[in-house]
C-alpha positions in Angstrom: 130.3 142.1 105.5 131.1 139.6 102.9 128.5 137.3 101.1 128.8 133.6 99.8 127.4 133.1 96.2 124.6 131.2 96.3 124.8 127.7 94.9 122.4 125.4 94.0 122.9 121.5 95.4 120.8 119.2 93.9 120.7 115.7 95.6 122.5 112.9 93.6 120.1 110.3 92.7 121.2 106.8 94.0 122.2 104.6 90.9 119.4 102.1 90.2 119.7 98.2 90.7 117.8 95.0 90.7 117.2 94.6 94.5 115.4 98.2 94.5 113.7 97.3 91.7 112.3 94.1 93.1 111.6 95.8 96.4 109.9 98.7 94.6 107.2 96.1 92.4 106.3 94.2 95.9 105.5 97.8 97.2 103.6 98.7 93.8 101.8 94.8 94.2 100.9 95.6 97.3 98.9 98.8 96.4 97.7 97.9 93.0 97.6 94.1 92.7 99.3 91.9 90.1 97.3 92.5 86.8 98.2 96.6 87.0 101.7 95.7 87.8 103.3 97.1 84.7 106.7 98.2 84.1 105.9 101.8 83.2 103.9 101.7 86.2 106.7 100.4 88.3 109.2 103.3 86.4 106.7 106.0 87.6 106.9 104.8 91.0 110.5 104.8 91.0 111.3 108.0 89.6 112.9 106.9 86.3 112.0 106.2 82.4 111.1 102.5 81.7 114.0 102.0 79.5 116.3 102.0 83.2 114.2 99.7 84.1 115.6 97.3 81.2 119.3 97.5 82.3 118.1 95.1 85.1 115.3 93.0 84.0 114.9 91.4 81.0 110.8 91.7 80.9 108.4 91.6 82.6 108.1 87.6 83.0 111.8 87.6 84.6 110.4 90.8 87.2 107.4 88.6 87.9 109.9 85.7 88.5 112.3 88.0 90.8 109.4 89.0 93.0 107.8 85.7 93.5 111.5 84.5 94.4 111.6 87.6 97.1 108.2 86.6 98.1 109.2 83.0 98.6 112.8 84.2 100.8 110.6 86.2 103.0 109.0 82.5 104.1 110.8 80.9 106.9 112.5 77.7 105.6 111.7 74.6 108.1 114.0 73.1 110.1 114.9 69.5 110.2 113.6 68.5 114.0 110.3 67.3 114.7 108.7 64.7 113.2 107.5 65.2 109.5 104.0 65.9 110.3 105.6 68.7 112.5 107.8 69.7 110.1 105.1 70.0 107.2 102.8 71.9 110.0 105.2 74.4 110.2 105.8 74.6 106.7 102.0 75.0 105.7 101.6 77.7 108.3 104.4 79.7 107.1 104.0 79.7 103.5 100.0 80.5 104.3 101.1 83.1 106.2 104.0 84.2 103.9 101.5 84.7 100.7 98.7 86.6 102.8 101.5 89.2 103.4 101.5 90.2 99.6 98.4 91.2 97.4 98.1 88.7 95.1 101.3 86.5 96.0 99.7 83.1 96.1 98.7 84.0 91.9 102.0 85.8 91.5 103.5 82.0 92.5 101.3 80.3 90.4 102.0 81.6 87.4 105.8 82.3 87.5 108.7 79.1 87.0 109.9 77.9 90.5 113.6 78.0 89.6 114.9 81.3 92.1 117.3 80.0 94.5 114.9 81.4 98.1 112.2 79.2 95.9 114.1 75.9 95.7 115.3 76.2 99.2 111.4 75.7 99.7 111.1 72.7 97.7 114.1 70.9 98.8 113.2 71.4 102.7 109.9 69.8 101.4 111.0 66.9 99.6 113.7 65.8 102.7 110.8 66.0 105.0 108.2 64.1 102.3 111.5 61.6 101.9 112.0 61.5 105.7 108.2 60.4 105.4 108.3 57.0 103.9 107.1 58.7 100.7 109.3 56.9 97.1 110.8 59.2 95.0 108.0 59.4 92.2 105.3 60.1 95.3 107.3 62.8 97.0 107.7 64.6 94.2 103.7 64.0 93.1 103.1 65.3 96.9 104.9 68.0 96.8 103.3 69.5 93.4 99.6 68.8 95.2 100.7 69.7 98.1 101.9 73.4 96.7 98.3 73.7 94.1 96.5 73.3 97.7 98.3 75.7 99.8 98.4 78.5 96.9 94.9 78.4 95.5 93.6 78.2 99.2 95.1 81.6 99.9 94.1 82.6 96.3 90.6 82.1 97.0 91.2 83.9 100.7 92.6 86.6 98.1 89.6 86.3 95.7 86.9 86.5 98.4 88.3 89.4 100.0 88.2 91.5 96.8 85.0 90.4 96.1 83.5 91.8 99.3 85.6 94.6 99.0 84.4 95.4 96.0 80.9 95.9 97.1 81.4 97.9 100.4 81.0 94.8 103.4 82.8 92.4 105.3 83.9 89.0 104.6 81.8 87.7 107.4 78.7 89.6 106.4 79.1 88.0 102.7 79.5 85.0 103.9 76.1 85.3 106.4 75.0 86.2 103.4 75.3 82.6 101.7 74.8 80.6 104.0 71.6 82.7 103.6 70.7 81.8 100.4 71.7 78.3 100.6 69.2 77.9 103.3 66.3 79.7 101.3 67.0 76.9 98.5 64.2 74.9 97.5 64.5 72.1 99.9 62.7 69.7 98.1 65.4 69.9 95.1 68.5 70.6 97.1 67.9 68.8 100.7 71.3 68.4 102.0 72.8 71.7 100.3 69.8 73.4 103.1 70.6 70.7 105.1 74.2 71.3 105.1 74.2 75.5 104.6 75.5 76.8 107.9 78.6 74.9 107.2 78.8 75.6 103.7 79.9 79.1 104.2 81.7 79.0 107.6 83.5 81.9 108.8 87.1 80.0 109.7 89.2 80.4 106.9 91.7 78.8 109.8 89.9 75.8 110.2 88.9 75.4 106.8 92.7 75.4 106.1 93.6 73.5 108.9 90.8 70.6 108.5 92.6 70.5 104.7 95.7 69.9 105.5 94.8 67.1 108.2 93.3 64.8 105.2 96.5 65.7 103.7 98.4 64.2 106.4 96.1 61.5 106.3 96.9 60.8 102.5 100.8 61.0 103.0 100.8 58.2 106.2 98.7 56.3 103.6 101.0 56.6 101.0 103.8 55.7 103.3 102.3 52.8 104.7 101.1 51.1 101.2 103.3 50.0 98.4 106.1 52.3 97.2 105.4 53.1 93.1 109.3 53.8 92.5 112.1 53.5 93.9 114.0 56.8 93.0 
């Protein structure tokens, strides 16, 4: 009876790059949000010293930018059929829907530089359809940048409000019962509409809220379209 040496195999580690680091620091936003994103945090996660992490970002700020541009190409682009209030329907929808996937994406996109190629595919299917609209040059381009500050801090406060409850152990829905609450205990006599007004102060629709936004945005744009054009560009 013969015997075979024993030898030891140890599994070769995969060679590092930039698209496993990217997907590793959505993972590691996901679970710990964006302010304890680091990069020694993100080297832990992936099993290597923070120094490998440097062969394939910059910093930080370029990581932050890679993720918010991996963020953006997860977003379905919109298509050019439909009318343009169709078009930016679909849009809105997606990109709300897009940022709610991610802890802390709709901040993550708010503070990084728009320039990532899956980003700008964003913002030139929204300026064709704002174009397609009636909208000049100048106010296509103003729309567009209000247009984006609306949809990204309405899912940051979605983001915001969550934690907050979180934070103290109940529900969304219970916290907000519990304002529309204290609204209604107000001092009526110094605050008669805010009582007036406090079951609908504090609604629990974050859908309709959104939805009822965007309408007087679509409002605004037809308006825009309709009146006199402030540059022709």
């Amino acid at each position: 009876m013969s015997f075979v040496p024993y030898r030891e195999t140890r599994r070769k580690r995969q060679p590092l790059d930039r698209a496993q680091v990217v997907r590793a620091a959505i993972g590691l936003l996901d679970e710990v949000g964006l302010d304890d994103l680091t990069m020694r945090s993100l080297a832990e996660k992936l099993g290597v010293k923070a120094a490998a992490l440097y062969r394939h970002v910059r910093n930080k700020d370029e990581l932050l930018v890679l993720l918010a541009d991996e963020i953006s190409g997860e977003v379905p682009t919109i298509e050019p059929r439909g009318s343009w209030k169709e078009q930016l329907a679909e849009m809105a929808r997606n990109v709300r829907c897009g940022l709610l996937a991610h802890r802390d994406a709709a901040r993550l996109l708010a503070s990084t530089a728009p320039f990532g190629p899956k980003r700008l595919r964003h913002i030139e299917s929204v300026l064709r359809v704002l174009r397609s609209a009636g909208l000049s040059g100048r106010d296509a381009a103003r729309t567009a940048y209000h247009l984006n500050n609306f949809i990204t801090e309405f899912v940051a406060d979605e983001g915001r409000f969550a934690q907050a409850a979180a934070s103290l152990g109940i529900t969304t829905r219970k916290m907000l019962a519990e304002a529309r609450k204290q609204f209604a205990a107000l001092p009526k006599d110094q605050y008669p509409t805010v009582v007036e007004l406090a079951p609908h102060l504090a609604e629990d629709d974050a859908d309709g809220l959104f939805q009822f936004g965007f309408q007087i945005w679509i409002r605004a744009i037809e308006q825009l379209s309709r009146g006199p054009r402030t540059a022709q560009a």
